[in-house]
C-alpha positions in Angstrom: 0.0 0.0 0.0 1.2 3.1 -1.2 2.4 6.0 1.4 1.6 8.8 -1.1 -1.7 11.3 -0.2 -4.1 11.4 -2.8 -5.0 15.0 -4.4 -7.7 15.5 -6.5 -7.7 15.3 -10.2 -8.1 19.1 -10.9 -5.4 20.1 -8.3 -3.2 17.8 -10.5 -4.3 18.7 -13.9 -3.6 22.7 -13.1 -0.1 21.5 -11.4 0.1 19.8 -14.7 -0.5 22.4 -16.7 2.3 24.5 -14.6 4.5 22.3 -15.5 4.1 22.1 -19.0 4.1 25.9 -19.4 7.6 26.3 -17.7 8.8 23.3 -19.6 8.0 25.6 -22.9 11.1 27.4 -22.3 13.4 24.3 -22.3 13.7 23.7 -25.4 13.9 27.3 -27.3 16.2 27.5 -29.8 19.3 29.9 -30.4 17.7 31.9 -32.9 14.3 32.9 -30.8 14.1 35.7 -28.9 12.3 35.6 -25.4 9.7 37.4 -24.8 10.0 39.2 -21.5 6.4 38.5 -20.4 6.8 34.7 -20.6 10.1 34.7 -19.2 8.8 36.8 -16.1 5.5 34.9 -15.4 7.2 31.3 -16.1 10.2 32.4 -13.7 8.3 33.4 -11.1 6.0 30.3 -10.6 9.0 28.3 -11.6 9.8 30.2 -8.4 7.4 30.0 -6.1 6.8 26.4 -6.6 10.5 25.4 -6.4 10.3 27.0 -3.2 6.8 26.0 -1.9 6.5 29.6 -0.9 3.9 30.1 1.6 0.4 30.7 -0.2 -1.6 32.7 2.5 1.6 35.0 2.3 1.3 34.9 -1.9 -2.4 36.3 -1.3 -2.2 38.5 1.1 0.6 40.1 -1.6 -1.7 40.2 -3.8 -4.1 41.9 -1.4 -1.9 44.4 -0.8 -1.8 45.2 -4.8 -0.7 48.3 -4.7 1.9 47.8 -2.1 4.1 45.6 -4.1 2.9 46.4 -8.0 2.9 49.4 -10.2 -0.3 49.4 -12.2 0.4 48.6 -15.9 4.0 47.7 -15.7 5.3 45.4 -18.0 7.4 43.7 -15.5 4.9 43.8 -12.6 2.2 42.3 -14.2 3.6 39.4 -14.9 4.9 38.9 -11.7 1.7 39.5 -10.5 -0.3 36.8 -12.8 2.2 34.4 -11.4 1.3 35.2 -7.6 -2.1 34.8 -8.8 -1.7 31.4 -10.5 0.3 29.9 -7.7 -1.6 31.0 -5.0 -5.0 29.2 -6.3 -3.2 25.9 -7.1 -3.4 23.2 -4.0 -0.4 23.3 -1.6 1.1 19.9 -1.9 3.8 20.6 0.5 3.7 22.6 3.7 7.2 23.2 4.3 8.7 26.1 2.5 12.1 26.9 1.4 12.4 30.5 0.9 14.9 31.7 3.0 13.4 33.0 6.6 15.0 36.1 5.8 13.1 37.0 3.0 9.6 35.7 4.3 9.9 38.0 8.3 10.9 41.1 6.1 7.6 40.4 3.9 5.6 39.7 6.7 7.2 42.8 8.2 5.1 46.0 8.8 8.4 48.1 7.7 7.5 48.9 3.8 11.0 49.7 2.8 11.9 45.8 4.3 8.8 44.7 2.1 9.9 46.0 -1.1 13.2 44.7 -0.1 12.5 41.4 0.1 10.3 41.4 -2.8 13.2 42.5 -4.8 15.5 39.7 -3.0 12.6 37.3 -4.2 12.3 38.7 -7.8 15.9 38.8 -8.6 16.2 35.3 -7.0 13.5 33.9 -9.4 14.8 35.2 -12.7 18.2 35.0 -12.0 17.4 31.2 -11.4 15.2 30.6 -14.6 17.7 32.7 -16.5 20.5 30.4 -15.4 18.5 27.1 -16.2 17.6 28.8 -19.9 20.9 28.9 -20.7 20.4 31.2 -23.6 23.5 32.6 -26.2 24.8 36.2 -25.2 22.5 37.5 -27.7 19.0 36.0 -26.6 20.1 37.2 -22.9 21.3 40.7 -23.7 18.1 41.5 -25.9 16.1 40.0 -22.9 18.2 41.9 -20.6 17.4 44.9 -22.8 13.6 44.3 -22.8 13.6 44.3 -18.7 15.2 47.5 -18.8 12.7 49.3 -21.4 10.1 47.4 -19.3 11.7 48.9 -15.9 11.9 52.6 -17.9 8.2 52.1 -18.2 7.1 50.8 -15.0 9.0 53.4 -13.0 6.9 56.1 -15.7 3.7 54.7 -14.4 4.5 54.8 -10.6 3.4 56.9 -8.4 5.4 59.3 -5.9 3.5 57.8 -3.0 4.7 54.2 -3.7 8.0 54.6 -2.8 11.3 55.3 -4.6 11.8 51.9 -6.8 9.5 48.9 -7.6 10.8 45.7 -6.4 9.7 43.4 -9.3 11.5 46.1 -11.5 14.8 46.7 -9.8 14.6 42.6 -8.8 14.0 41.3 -12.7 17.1 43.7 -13.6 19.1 43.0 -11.3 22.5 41.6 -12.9 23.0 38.2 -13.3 26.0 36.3 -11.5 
């Protein structure tokens, strides 16, 4: 008799579909060019998933909208759409591995240690999935060069009140080591 805990079809069916989404990126070729929307959403569920970061946490971000995301950015809302995503699928595992670090200072009620964190979490995430892409130079510096158009834009639509960067900007842009 089998140890394993059974989950419902349409849990597994949606992680299924995860799965195959982020496995899209796997195989591109050296010719293609990545499109930065892809590459954000599929990084950061790749992400959160890898991690089994904690889902009341990814909806109470997503709560807090306009705490975290500039409205209309081209890097933000993809980040966002993959908060959204991963925070309806089933949690499978209860233990998370984000770094306790990261998960206090976004539980924090300090906003500059929020946006912080969320950077630490952002640039963590693409960094990753850029690593595991392994594109040529050229695919990465044209995607690097489409997340820093998309950062020019974002930081156009935010407002004074939100603080003085956006932490799914500045995190996607970060360099990559």
């Amino acid at each position: 008799m089998s140890n394993l805990k059974p989950y419902s079809l349409s849990s597994s069916l949606a992680l299924l579909g995860i799965i195959c989404y982020i496995s899209i990126f796997s195989t591109i070729s050296a010719q293609e060019k990545i499109k930065m929307d892809d590459f954000l959403e599929s990084a950061t569920i790749e992400g959160l998933m890898k991690e089994n970061f904690p889902q009341t946490l990814a909806r109470n971000i997503l709560r807090a909208d306009n705490d975290f995301f500039v409205g209309k950015c081209p890097i933000c809302t993809p980040v966002k759409r993959a908060f959204g995503e991963y925070s309806r699928q089933e949690n499978i595992y209860p233990k998370s591995k984000t770094p306790r670090k990261i998960l206090k200072a976004l539980n924090s009620t300090d906003r500059e240690k929020q946006l912080l964190a969320f950077k630490a979490l952002t640039t963590r995430y693409t960094q990753a999935y850029l690593k595991k892409l392994d594109l040529n130079a050229s695919q990465t510096q044209a995607l690097l060069a489409d997340l820093e158009e998309g950062k020019k834009t974002g930081m156009g639509r935010k407002s004074d009140s939100f603080g003085d960067f956006c932490p799914s900007c500045e995190g996607a842009c970060a360099m990559p080591k």
